[in-house]
BALOBA-1460 file (C-alpha; in Angstrom, 3 decimals):
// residues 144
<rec num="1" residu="x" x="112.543" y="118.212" z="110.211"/>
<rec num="2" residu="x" x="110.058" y="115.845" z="108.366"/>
<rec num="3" residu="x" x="106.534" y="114.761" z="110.111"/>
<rec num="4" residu="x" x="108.238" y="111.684" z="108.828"/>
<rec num="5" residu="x" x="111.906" y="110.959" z="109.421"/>
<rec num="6" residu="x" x="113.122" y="108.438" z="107.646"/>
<rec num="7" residu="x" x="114.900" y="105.011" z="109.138"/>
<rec num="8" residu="x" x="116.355" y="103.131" z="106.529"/>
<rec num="9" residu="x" x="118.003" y="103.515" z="103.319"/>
<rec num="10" residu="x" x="116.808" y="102.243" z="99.863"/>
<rec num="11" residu="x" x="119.620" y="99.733" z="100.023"/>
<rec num="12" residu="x" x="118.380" y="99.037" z="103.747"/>
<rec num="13" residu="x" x="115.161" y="97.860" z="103.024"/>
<rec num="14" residu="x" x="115.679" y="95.806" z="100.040"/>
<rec num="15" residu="x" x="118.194" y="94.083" z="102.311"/>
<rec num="16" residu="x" x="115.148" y="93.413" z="104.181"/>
<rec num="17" residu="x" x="113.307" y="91.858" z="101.789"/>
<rec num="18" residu="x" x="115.770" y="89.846" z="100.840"/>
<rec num="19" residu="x" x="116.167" y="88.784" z="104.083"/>
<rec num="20" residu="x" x="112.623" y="88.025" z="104.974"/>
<rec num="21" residu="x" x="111.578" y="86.742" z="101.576"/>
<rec num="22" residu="x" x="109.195" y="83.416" z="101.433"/>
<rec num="23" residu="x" x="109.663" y="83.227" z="97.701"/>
<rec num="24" residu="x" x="114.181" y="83.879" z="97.786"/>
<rec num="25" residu="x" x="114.123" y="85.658" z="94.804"/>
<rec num="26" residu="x" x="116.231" y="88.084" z="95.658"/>
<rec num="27" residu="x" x="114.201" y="91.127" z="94.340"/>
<rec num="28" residu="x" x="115.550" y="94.299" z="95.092"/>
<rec num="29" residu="x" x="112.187" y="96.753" z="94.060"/>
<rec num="30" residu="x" x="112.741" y="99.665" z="96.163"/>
<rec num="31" residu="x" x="114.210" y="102.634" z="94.125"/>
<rec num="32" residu="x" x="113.863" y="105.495" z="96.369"/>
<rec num="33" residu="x" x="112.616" y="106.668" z="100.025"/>
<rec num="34" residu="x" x="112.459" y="109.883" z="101.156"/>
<rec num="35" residu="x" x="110.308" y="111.167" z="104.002"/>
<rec num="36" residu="x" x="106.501" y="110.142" z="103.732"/>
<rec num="37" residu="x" x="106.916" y="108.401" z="100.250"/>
<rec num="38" residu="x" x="108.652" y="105.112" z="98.987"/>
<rec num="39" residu="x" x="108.920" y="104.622" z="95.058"/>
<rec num="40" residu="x" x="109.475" y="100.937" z="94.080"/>
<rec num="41" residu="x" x="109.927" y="98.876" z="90.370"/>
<rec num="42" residu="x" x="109.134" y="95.179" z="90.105"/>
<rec num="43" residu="x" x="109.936" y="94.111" z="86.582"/>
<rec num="44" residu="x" x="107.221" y="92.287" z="85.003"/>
<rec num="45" residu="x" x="107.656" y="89.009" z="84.499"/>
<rec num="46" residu="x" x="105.196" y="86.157" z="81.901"/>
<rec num="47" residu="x" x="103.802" y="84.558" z="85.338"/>
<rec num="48" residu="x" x="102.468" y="87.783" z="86.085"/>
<rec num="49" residu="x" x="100.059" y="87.688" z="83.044"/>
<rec num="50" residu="x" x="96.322" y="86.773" z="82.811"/>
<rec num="51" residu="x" x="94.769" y="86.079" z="79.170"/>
<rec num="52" residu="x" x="93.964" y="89.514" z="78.056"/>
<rec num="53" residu="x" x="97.498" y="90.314" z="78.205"/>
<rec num="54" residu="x" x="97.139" y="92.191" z="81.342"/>
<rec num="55" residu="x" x="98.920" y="92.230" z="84.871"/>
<rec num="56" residu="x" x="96.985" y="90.049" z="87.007"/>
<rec num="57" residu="x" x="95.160" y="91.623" z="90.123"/>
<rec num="58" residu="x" x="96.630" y="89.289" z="92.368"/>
<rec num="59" residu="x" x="99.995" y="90.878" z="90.941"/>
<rec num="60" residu="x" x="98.800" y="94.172" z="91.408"/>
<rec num="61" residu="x" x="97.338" y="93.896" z="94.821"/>
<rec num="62" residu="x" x="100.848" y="91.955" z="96.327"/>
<rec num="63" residu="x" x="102.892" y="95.385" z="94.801"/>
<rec num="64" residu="x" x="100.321" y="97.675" z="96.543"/>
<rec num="65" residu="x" x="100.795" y="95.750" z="100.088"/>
<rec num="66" residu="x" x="105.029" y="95.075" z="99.573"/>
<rec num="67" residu="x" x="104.815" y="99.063" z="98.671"/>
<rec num="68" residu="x" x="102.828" y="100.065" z="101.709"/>
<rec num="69" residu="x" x="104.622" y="97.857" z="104.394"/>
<rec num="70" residu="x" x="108.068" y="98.638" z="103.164"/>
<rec num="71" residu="x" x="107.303" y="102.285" z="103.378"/>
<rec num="72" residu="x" x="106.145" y="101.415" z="107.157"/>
<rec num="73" residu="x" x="109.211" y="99.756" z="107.602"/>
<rec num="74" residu="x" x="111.223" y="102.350" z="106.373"/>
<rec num="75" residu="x" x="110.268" y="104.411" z="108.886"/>
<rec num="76" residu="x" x="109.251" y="102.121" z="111.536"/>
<rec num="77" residu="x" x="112.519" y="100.521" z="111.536"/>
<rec num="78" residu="x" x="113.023" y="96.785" z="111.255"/>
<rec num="79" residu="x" x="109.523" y="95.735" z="112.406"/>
<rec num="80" residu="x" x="109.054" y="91.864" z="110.974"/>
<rec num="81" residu="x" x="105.617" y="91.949" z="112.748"/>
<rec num="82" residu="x" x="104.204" y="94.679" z="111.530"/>
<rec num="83" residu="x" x="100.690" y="93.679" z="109.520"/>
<rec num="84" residu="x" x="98.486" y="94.808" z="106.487"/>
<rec num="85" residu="x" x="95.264" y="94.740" z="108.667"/>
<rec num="86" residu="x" x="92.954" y="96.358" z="105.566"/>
<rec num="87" residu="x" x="93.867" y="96.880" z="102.230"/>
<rec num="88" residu="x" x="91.149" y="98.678" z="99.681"/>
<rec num="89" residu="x" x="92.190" y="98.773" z="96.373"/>
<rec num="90" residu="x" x="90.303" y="100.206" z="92.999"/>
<rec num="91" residu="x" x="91.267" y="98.957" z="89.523"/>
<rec num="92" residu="x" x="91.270" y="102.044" z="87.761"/>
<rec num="93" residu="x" x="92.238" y="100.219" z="84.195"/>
<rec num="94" residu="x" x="94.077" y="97.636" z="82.457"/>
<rec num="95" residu="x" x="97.872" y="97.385" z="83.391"/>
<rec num="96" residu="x" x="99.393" y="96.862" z="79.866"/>
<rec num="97" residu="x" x="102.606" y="94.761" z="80.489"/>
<rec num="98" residu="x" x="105.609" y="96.174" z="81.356"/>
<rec num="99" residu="x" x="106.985" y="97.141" z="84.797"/>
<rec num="100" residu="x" x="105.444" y="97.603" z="87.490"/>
<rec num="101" residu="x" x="105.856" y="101.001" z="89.132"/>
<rec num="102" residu="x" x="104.180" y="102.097" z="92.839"/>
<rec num="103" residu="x" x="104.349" y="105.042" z="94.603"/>
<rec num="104" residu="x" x="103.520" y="105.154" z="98.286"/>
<rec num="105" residu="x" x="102.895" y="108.120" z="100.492"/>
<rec num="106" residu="x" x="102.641" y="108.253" z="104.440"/>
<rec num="107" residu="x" x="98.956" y="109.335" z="105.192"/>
<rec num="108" residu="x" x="98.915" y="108.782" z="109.064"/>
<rec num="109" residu="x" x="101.687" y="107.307" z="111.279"/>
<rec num="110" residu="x" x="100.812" y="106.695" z="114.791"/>
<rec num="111" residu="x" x="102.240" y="104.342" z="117.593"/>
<rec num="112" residu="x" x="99.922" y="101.406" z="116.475"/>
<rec num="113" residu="x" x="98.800" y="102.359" z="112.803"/>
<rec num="114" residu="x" x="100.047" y="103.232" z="109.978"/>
<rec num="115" residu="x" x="97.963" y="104.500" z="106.644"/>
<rec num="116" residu="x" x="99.424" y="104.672" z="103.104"/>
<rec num="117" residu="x" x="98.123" y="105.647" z="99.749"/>
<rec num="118" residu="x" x="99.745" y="103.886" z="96.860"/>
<rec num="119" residu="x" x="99.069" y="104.228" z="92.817"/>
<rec num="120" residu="x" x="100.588" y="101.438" z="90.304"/>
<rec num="121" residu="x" x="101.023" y="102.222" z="87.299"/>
<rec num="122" residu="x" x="102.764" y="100.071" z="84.155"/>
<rec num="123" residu="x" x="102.726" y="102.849" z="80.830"/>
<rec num="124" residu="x" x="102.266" y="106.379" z="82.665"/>
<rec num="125" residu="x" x="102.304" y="107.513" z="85.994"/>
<rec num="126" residu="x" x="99.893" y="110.081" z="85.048"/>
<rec num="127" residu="x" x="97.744" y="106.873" z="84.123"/>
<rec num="128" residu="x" x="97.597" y="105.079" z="87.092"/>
<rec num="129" residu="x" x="96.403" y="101.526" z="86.623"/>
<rec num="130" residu="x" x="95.361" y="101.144" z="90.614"/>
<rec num="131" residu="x" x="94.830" y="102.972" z="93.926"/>
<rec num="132" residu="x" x="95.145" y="101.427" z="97.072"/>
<rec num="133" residu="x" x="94.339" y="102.662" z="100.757"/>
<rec num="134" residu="x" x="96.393" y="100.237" z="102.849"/>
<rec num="135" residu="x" x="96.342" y="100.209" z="107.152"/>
<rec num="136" residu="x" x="99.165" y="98.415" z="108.839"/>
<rec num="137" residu="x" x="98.628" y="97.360" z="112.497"/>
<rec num="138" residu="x" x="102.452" y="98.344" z="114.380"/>
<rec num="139" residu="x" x="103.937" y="96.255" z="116.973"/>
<rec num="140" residu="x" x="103.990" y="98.224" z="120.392"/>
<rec num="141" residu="x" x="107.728" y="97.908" z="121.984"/>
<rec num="142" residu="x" x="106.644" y="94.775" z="123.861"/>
<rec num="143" residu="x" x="105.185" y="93.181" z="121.149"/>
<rec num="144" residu="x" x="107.900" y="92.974" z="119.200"/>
């Protein structure tokens, strides 16, 4: 058994964003979960362009967060309140356009925080364009 199990399905949690959306665009990023990790895709889209031709940081720091708490929710469970509380993110280099790919991995999962790792990357995922340490503050049961 996994340090991690595993609480919802790929098709799970991007019925959860859709659900919980602000913007109700209906974006389904999440392409795989597995214990510990969460891979998601957000296709790149003209509004997510500075001059430069590059993927804006605000761009790239939402995808690091959305990548981090759905990987807490997928194995948290369906926990609306749970919170980025720190996020530290590195530009590492330019993200050309194209789409947006994250990769999140589980580094500590305890009853009221959660820690992820998470690289972005647009050309090559041996390239990575960011890395972010996020920290997500968990309801307790009677919190939620």
């Amino acid at each position: 058994m996994s340090k991690f199990p595993v609480l919802l399905s790929v098709d799970e949690l991007n019925d959860f964003l859709v659900r919980n959306s602000s913007t109700g665009d209906g974006e389904r990023p999440v392409s795989a979960v597995a214990p510990g990790r969460l891979s998601l895709i957000r296709p790149m889209t003209t509004t997510m362009l500075r001059p430069g031709n590059i993927i804006s940081g605000p761009t790239l720091m939402t995808t690091c967060d959305m990548a981090g708490f759905l990987l807490v929710i997928a194995h948290a469970g369906d926990q609306m309140a749970t919170v980025t509380s720190s996020l530290s993110i590195q530009f590492l280099r330019a993200a050309r356009p194209g789409d947006i790919h994250a990769e999140a991995e589980l580094l500590s999962f305890g009853r009221r925080r959660a820690v992820c790792d998470i690289r972005v990357w647009t050309e090559d995922q041996d390239r990575p364009a960011v890395q972010a340490t996020a920290t997500f503050a968990r309801p307790l049961a009677d919190d939620a």
